[in-house]
C-alpha positions as CSV (number, residue, x, y, z in Angstrom):
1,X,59.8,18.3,68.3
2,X,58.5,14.6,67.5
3,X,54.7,14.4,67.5
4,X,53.6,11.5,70.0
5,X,50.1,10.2,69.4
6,X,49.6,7.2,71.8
7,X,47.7,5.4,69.6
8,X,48.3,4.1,66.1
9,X,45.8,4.0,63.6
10,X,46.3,3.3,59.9
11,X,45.0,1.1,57.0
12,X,46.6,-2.0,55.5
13,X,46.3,-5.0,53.4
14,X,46.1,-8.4,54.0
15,X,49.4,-9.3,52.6
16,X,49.5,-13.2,53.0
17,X,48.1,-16.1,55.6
18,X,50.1,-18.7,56.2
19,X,50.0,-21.9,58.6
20,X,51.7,-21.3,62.0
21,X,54.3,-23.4,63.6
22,X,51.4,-24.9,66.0
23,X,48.5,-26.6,64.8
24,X,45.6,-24.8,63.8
25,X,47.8,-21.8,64.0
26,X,47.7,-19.1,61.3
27,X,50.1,-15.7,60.8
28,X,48.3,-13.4,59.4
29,X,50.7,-10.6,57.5
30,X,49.6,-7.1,57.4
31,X,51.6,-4.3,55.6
32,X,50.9,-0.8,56.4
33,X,52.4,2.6,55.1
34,X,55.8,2.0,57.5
35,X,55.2,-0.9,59.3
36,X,54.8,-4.8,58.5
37,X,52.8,-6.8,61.2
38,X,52.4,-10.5,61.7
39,X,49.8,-11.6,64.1
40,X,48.9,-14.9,65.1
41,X,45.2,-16.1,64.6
42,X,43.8,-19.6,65.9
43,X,41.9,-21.0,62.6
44,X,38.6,-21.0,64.0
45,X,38.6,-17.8,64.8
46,X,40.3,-16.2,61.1
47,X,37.9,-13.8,59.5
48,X,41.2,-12.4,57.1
49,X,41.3,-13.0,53.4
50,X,44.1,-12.5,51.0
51,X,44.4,-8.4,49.7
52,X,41.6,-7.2,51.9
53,X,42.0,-3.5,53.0
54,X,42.0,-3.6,56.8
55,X,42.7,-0.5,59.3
56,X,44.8,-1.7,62.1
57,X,44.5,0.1,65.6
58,X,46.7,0.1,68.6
59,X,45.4,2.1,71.3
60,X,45.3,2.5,75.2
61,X,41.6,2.8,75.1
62,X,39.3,0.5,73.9
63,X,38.5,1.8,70.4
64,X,34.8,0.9,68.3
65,X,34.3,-2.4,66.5
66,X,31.8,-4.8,65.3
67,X,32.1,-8.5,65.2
68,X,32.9,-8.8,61.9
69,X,36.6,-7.5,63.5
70,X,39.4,-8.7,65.0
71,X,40.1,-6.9,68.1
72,X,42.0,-8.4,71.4
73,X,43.6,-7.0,74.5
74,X,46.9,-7.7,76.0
75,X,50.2,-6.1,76.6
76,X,53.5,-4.9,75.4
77,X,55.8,-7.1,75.8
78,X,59.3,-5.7,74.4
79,X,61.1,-4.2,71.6
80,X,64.5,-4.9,70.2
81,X,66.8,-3.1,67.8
82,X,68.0,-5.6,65.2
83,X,70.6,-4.4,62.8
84,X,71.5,-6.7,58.9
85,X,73.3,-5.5,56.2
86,X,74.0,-2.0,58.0
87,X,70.1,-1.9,57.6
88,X,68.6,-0.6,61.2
89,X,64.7,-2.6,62.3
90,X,62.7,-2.5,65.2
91,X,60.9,-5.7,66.4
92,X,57.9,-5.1,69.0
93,X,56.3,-7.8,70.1
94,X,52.9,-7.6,72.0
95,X,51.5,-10.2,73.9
96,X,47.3,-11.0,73.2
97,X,47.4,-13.3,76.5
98,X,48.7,-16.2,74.6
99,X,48.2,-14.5,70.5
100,X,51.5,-12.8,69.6
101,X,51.8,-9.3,67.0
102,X,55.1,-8.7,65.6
103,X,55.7,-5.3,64.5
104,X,58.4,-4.8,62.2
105,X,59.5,-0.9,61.7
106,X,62.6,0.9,60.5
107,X,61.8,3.4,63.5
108,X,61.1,2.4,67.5
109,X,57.2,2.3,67.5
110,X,57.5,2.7,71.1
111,X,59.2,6.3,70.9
112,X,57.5,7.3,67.7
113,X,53.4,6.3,69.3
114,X,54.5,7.4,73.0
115,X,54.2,3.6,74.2
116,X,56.0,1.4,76.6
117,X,56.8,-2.0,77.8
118,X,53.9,-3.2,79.4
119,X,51.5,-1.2,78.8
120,X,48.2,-2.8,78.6
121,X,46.6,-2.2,75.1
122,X,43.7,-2.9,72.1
123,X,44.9,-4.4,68.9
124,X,42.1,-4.2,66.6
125,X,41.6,-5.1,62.6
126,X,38.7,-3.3,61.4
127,X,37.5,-4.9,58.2
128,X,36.9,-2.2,55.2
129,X,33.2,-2.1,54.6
């Protein structure tokens, strides 16, 4: 039986920051163990640098942070099976009123953390200390 923990909670690294499509738009790329996640940060309000160790939360309930974090509230907004080269990824995207996170996984996120579409949610990046 598959575990479901309704919240994900794992470290990552800063993987790259580039310049958005918008101006003073920035997409911030985190890798985790399983998961790759590009979130989209207004300039004056990046606090990322390159190869910083980050833990990334996703959680119904608000979790701890300090302002030296990144942590928003919005909602999932939908996840789509996207199949290349025989090659199976999910894309979720979730919605930080107006901010988007893509999550790119080889597995549904959804099933495998016990989420759904439109459920409200915290997406927090806790800076290593």
């Amino acid at each position: 039986m598959q575990r479901i923990n309704y919240e994900f909670n794992e470290e990552g690294t800063i993987a790259s920051i580039q310049k958005g499509v918008l101006r003073d738009l920035y997409v911030v790329n985190i890798k985790c163990q399983d998961i790759n996640i590009n979130l989209d940060v207004a300039s004056e309000i990046n606090i990322f640098n390159n190869n910083e160790k980050v833990n990334v939360i996703i959680s119904r309930s608000k979790p701890s942070f300090t302002q030296n974090d990144f942590c928003g509230h919005g909602y999932i907004v939908t996840e789509k099976e996207k199949v290349n080269q025989n090659k199976k990824t999910y894309i979720t995207i979730i919605s930080l009123f107006g901010l988007l996170v893509k999550i790119e996984s080889d597995s549904s996120f959804l099933n495998k953390y016990g989420f759904n579409i439109m459920d409200h949610i915290y997406f927090c990046v806790i800076k290593s200390k």
